[in-house]
Backbone as ProteinMPNN parsed JSONL, in Angstrom:
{"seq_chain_A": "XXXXXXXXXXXXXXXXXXXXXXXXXXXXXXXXXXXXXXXXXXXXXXXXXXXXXXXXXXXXXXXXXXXXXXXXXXXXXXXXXXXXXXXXX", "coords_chain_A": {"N_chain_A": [[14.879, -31.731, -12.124], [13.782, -28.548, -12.04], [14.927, -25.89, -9.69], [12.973, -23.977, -7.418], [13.818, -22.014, -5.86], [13.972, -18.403, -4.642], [12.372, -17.47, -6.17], [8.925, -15.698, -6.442], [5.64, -17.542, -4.924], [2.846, -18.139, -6.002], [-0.24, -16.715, -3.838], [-2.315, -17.524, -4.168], [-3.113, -19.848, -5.678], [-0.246, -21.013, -5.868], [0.885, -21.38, -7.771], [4.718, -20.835, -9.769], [5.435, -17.732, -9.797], [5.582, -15.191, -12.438], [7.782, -13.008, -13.671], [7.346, -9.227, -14.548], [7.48, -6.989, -14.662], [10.928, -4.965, -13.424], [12.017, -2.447, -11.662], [14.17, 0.404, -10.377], [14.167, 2.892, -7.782], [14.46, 6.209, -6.656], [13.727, 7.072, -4.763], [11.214, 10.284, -3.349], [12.661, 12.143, -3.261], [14.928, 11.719, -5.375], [17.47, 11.295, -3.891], [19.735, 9.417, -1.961], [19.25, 6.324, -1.072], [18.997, 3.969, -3.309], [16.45, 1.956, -4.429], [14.662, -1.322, -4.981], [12.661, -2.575, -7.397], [10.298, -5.9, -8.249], [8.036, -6.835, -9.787], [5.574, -8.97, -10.274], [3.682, -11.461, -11.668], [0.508, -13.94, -11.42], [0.464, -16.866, -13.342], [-1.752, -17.664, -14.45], [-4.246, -15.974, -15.097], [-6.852, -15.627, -14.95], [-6.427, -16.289, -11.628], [-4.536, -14.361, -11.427], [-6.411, -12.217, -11.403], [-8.384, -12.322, -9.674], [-6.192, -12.051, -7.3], [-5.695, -9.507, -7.016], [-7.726, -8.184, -7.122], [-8.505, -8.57, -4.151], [-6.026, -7.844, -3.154], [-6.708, -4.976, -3.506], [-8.821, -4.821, -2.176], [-8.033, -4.885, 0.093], [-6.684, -2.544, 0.223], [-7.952, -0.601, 0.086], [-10.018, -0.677, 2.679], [-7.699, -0.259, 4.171], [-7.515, 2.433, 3.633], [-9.458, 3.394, 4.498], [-9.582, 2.912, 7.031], [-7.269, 4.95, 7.699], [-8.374, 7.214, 7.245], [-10.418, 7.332, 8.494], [-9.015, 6.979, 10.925], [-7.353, 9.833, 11.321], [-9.562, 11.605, 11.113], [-10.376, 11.604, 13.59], [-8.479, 12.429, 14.625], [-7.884, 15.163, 14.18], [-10.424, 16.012, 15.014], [-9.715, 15.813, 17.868], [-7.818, 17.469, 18.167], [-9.317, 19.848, 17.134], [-11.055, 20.045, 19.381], [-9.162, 20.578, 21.598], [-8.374, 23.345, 20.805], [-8.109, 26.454, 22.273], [-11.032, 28.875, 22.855], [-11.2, 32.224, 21.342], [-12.231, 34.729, 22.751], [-12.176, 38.088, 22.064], [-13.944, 40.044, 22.144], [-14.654, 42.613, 24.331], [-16.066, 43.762, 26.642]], "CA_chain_A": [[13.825, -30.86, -11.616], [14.059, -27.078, -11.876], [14.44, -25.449, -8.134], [11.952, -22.345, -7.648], [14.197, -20.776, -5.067], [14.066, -16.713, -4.914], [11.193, -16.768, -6.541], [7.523, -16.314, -5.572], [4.863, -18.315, -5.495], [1.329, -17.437, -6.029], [-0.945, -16.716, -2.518], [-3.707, -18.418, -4.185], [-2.52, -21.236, -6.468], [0.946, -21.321, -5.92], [2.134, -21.325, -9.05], [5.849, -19.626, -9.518], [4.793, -16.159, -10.419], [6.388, -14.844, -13.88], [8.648, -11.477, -13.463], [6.406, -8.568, -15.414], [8.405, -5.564, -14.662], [11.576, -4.678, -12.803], [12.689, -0.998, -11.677], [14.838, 1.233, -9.328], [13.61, 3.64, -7.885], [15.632, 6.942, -5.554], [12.544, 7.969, -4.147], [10.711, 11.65, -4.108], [13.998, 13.452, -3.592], [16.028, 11.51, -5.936], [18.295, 11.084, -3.833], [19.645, 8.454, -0.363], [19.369, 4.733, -1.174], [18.49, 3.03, -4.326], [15.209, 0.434, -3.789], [15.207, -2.099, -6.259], [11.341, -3.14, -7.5], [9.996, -6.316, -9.044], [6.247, -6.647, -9.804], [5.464, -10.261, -11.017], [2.424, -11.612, -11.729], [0.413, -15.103, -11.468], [0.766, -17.607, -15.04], [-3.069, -17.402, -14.886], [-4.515, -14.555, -15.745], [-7.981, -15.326, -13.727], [-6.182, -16.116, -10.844], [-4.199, -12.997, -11.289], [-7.744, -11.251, -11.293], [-8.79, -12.561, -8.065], [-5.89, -11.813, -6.268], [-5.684, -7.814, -7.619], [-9.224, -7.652, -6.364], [-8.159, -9.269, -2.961], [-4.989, -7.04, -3.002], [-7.399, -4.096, -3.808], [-10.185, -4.481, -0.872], [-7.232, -4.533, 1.576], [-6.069, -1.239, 0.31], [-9.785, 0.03, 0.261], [-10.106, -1.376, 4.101], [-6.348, 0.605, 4.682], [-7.602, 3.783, 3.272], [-10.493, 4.223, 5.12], [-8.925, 3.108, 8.579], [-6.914, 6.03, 7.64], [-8.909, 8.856, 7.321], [-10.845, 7.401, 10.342], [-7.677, 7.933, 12.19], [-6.967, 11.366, 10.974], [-10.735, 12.923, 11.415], [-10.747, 11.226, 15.392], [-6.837, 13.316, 15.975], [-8.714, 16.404, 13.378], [-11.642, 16.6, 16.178], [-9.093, 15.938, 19.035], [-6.995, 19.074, 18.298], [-10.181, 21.184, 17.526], [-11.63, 20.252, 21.101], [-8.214, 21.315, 22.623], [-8.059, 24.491, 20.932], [-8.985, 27.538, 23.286], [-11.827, 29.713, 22.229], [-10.744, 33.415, 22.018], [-13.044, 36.095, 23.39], [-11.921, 38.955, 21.389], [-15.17, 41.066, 22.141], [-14.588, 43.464, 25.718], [-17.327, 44.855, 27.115]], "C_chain_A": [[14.397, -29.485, -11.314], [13.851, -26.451, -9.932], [13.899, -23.755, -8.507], [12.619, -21.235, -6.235], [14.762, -19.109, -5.489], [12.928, -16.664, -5.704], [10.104, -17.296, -5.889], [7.008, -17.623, -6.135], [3.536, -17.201, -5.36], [0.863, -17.561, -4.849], [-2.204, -17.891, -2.967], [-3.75, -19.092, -4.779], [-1.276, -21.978, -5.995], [2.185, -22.126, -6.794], [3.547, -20.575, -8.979], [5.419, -18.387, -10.28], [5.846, -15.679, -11.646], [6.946, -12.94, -13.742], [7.936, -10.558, -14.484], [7.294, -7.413, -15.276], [10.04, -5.692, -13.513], [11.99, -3.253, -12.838], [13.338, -0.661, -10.177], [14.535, 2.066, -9.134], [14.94, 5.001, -6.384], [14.687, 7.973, -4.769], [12.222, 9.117, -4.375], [12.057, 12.604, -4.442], [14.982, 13.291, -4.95], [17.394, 11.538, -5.562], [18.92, 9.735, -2.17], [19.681, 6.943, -1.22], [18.496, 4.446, -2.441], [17.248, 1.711, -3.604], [15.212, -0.264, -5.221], [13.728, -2.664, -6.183], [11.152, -4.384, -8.239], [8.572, -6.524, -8.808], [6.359, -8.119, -10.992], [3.704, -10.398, -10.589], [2.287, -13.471, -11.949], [0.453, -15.943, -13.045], [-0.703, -17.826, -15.375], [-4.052, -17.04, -14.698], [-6.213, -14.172, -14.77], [-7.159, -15.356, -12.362], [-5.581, -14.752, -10.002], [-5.318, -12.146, -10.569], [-8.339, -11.07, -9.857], [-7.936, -11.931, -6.844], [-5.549, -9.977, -6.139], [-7.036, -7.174, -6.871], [-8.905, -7.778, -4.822], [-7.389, -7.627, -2.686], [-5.698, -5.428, -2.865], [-8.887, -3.682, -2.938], [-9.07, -4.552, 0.092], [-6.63, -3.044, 1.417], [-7.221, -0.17, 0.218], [-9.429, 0.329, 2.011], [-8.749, -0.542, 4.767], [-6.813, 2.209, 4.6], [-8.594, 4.596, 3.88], [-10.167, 4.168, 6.669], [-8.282, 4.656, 8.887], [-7.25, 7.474, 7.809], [-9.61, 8.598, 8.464], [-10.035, 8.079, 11.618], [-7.604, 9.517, 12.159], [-8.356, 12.039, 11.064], [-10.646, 12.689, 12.638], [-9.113, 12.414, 15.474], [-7.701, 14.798, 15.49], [-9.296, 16.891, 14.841], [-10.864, 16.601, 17.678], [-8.445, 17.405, 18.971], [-7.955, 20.341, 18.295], [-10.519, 21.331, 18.679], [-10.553, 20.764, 21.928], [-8.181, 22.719, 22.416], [-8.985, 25.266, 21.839], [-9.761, 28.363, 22.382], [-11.5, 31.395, 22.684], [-11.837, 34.538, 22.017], [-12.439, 37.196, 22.773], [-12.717, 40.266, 21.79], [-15.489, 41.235, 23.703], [-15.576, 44.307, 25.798], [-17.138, 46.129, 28.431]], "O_chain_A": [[15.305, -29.288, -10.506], [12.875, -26.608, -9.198], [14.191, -22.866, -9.306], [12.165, -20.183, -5.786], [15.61, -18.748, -6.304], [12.507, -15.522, -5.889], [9.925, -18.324, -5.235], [7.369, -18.393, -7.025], [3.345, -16.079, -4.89], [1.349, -18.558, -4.314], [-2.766, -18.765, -2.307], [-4.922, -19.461, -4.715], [-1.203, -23.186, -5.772], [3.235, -22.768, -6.758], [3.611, -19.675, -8.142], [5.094, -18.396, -11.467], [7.029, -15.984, -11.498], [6.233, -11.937, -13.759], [7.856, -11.156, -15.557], [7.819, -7.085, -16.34], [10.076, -6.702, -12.811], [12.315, -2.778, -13.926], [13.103, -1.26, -9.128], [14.369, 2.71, -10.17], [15.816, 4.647, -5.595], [14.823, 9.124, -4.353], [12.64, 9.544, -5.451], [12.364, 13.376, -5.35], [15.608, 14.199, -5.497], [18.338, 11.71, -6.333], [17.989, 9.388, -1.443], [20.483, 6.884, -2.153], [17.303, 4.747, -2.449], [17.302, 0.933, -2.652], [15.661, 0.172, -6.281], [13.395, -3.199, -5.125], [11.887, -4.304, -9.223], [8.035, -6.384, -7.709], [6.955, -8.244, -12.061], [2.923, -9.87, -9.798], [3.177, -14.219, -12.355], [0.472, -15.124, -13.964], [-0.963, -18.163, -16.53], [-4.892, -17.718, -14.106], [-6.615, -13.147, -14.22], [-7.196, -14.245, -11.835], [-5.788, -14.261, -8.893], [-5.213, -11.556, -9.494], [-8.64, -10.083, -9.185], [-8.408, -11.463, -5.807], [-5.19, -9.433, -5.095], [-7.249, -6.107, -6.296], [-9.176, -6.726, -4.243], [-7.911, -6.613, -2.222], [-5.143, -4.681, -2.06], [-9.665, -2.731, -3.007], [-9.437, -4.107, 1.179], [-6.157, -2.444, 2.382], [-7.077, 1.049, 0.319], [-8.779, 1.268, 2.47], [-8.86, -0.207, 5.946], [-6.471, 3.048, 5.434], [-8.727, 5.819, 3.911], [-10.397, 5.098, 7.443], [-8.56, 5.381, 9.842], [-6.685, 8.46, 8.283], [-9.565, 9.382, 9.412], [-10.144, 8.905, 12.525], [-7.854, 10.22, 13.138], [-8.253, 13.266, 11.094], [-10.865, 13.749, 13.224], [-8.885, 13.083, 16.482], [-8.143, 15.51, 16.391], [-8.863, 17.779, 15.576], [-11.321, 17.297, 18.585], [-8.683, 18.302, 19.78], [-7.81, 21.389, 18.924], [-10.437, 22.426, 19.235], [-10.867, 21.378, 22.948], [-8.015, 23.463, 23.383], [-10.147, 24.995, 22.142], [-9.332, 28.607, 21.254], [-11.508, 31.828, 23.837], [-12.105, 35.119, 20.966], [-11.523, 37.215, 23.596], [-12.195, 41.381, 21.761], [-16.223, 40.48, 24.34], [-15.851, 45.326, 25.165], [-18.08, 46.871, 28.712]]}, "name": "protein", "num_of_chains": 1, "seq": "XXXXXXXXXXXXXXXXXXXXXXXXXXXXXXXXXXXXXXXXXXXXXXXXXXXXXXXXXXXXXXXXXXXXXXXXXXXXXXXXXXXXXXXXX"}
């Protein structure tokens, strides 16, 4: 019997997932620490589908938390700024 250690399994079958790409990457600068990528995928191809969609409403659901955050600090910093009177009578 083959052992499946180091590799995945599937979230939603749990099949061993099949290696699809591998890369290195040295981030925007190109330069600091090497990251080492692999991107595997499930052995069938609907299941795949399902979990891409899955994978793909949590990064929906991330993206909008996000800008939520960032218009609530947006409107916090406008309400702090001071209003300047410019115009002496």
């Amino acid at each position: 019997m083959q052992k499946d250690e180091g590799y995945s399994k599937c979230i939603r079958c749990g099949k061993t997932r099949i290696l699809l790409k591998r890369w290195k990457d040295h981030g925007v600068t190109g330069k600091g620490n090497v990251v080492h990528h692999e991107q595997t995928v499930c052995p069938d191809s609907e299941c795949q589908k399902i979990v891409d969609e899955k994978f793909q409403a949590m990064r929906d659901i991330k993206a909008k938390a996000e800008e939520r955050k960032k218009a609530v600090l947006e409107s916090k910093l406008m309400a702090k700024k001071p209003v300047s009177t410019s115009a002496k009578a």
